[in-house]
Residue frames as a rotation matrix with the C-alpha (Angstrom) as fourth column:
UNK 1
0.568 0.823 0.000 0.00
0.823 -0.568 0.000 0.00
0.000 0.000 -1.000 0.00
UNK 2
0.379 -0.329 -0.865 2.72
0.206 -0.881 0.425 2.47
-0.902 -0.339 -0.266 1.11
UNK 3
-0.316 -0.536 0.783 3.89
0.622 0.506 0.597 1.85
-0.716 0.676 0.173 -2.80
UNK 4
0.177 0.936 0.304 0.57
0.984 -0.179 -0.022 2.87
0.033 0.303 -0.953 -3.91
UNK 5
0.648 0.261 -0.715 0.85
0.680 -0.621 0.390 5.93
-0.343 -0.739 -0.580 -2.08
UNK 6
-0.130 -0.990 0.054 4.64
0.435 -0.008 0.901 6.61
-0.891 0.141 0.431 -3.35
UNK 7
-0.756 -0.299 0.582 3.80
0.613 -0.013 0.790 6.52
-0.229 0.954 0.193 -6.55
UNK 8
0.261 0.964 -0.054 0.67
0.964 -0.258 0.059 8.70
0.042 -0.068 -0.997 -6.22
UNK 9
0.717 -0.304 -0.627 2.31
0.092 -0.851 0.518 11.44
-0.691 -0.429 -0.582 -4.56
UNK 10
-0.252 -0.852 0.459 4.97
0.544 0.268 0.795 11.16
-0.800 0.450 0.396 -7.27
UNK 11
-0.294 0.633 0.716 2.28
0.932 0.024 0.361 11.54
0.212 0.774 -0.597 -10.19
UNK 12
0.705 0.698 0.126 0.88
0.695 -0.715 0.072 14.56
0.140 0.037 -0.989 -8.66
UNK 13
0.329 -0.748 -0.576 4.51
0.193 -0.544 0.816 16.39
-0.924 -0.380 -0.034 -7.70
UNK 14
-0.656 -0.610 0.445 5.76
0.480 0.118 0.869 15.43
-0.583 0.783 0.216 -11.49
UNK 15
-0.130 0.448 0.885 2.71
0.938 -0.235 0.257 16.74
0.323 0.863 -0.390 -12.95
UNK 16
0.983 0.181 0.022 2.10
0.177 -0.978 0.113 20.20
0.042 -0.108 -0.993 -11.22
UNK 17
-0.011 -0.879 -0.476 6.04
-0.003 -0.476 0.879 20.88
-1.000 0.012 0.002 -11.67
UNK 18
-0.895 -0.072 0.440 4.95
0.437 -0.333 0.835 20.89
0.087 0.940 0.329 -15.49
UNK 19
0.253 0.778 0.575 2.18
0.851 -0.462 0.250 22.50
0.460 0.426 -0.779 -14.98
UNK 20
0.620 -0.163 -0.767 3.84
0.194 -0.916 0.351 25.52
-0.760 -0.367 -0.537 -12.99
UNK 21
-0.546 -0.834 0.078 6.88
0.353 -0.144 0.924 25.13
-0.760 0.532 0.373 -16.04
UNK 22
-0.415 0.359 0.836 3.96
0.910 0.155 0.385 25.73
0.008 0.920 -0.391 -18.15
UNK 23
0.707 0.617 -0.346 2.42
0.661 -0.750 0.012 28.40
-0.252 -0.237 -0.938 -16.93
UNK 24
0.031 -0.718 -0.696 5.80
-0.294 -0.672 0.680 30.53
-0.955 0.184 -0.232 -17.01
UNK 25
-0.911 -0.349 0.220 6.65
0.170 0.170 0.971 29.34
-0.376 0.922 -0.096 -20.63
UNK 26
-0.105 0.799 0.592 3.31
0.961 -0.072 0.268 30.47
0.257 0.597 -0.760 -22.02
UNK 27
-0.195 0.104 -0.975 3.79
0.509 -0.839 -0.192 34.01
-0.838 -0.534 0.110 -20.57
UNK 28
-0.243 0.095 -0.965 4.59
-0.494 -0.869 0.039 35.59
-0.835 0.486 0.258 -23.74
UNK 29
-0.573 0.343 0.745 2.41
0.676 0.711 0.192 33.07
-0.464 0.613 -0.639 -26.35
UNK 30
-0.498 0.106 -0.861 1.06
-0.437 -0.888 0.144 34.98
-0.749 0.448 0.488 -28.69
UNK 31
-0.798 0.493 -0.347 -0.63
-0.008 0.568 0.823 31.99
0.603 0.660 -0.449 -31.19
UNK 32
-0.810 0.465 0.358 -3.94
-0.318 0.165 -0.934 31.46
-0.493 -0.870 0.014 -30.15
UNK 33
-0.693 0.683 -0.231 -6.68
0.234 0.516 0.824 28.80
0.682 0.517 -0.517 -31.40
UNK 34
0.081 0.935 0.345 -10.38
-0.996 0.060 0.073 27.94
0.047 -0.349 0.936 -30.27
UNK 35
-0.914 0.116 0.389 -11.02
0.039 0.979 -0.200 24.11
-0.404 -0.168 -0.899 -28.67
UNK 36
-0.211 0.966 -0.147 -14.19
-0.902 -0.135 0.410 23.12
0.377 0.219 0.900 -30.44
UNK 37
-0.905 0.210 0.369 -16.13
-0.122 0.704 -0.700 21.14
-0.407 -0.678 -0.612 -28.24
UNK 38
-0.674 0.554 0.488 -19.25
0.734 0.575 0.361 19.03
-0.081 0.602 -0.795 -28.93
UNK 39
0.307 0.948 -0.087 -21.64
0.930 -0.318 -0.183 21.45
-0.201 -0.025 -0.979 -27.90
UNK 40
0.999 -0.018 0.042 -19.52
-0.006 -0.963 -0.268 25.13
0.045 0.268 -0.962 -28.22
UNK 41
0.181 -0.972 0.153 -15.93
0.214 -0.112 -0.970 26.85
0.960 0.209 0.188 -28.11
UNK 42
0.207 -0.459 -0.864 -13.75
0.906 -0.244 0.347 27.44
-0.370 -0.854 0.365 -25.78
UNK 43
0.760 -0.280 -0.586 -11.86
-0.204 -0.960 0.193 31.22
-0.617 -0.027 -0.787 -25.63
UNK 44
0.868 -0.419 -0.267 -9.28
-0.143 0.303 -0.942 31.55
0.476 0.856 0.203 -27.40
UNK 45
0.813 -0.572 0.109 -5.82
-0.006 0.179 0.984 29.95
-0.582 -0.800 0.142 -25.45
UNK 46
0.231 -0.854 -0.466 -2.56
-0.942 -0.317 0.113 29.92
-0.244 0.413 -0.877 -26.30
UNK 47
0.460 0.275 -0.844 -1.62
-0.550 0.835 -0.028 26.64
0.697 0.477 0.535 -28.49
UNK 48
-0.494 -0.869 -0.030 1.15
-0.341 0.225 -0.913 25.83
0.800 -0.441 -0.408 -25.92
UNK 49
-0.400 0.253 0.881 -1.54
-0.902 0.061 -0.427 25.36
-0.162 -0.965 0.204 -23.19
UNK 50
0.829 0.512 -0.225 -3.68
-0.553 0.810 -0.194 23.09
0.084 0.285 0.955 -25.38
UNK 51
0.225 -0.620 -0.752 -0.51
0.053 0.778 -0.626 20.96
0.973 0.101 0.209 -25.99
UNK 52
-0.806 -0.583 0.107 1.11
-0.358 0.335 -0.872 20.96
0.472 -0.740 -0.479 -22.52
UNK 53
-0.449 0.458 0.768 -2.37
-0.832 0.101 -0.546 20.55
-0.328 -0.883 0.335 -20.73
UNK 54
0.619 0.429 -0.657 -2.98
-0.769 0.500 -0.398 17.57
0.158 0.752 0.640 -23.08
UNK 55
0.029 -0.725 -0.689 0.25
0.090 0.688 -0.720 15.70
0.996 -0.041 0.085 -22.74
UNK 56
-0.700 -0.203 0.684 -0.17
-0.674 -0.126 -0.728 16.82
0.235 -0.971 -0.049 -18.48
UNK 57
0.321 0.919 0.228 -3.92
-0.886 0.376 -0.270 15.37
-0.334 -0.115 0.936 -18.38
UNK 58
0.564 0.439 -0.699 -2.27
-0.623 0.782 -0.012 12.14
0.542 0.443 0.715 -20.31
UNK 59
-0.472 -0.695 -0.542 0.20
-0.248 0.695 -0.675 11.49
0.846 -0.184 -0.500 -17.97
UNK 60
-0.409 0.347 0.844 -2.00
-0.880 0.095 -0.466 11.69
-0.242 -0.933 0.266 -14.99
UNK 61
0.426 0.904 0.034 -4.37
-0.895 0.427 -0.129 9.00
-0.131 0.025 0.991 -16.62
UNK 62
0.428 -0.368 -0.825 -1.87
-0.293 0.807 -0.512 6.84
0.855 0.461 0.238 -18.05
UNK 63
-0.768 -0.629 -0.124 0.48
-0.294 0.517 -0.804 6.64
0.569 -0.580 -0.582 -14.46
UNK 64
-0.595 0.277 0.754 -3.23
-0.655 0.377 -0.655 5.77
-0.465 -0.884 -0.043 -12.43
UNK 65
0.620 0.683 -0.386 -4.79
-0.744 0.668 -0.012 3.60
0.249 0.295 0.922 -14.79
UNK 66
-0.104 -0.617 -0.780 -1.78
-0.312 0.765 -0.563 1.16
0.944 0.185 -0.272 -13.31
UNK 67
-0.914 -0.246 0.323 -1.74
-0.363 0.141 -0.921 1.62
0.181 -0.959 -0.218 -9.80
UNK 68
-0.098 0.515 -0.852 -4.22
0.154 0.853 0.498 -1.12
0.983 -0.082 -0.162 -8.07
UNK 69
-0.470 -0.173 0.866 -5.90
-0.621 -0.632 -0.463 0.33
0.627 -0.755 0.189 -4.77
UNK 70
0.737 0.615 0.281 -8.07
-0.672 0.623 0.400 -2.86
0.071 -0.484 0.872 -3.99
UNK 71
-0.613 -0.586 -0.529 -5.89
-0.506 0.806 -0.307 -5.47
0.607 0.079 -0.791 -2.38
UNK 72
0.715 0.638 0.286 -7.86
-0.699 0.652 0.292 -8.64
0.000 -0.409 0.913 -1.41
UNK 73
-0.269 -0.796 0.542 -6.28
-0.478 0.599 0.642 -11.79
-0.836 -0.087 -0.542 -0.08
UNK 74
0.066 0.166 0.984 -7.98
0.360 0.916 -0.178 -13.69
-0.931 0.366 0.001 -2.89
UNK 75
0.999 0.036 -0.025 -7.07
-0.019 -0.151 -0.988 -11.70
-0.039 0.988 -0.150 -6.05
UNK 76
0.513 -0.740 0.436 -3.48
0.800 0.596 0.071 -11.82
-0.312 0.312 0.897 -7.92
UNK 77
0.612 0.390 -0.688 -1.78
0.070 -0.893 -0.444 -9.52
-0.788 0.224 -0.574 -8.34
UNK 78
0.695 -0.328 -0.640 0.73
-0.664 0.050 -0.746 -8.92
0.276 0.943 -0.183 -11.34
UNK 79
-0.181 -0.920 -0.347 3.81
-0.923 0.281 -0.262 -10.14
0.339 0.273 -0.900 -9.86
UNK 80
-0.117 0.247 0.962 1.64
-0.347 0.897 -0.273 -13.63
-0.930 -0.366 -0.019 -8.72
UNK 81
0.753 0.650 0.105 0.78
-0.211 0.389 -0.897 -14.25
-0.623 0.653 0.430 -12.27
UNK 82
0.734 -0.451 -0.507 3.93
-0.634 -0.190 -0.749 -13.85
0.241 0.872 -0.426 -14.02
């Protein structure tokens, strides 16, 4: 569990230290788009946010779709199977 935990707190330290690196590196952005969404736009942002808060938003999902918070004695977990 304290693994779990490790690596949580990791995930969220590694992402908001790019997302403060972003914020300062988008100070002086000057491109700006529209997000069309299903129903309306967004404002217009700078392109650098769309891309950094994309590739931030995929690492959160991708490092907790691994991490396994239910441990029962009767399930397996990876390193029982291999």
């Amino acid at each position: 569990m304290i693994l779990h935990i490790k690596k949580l707190f990791f995930t969220i330290t590694f992402n908001f230290s790019l997302f403060l690196l972003l914020m300062i590196g988008i100070q002086n952005s000057s491109n700006k788009k529209k997000v069309n969404l299903i129903i309306s736009e967004t404002i217009n942002l700078p392109i650098s946010f769309i891309v950094g808060m994309s590739f931030i938003s995929g690492s959160i999902a991708g490092s907790l779709l691994t991490v396994n918070f239910r441990n029962t004695k009767g399930s397996k977990s990876y390193k029982d199977i291999s």
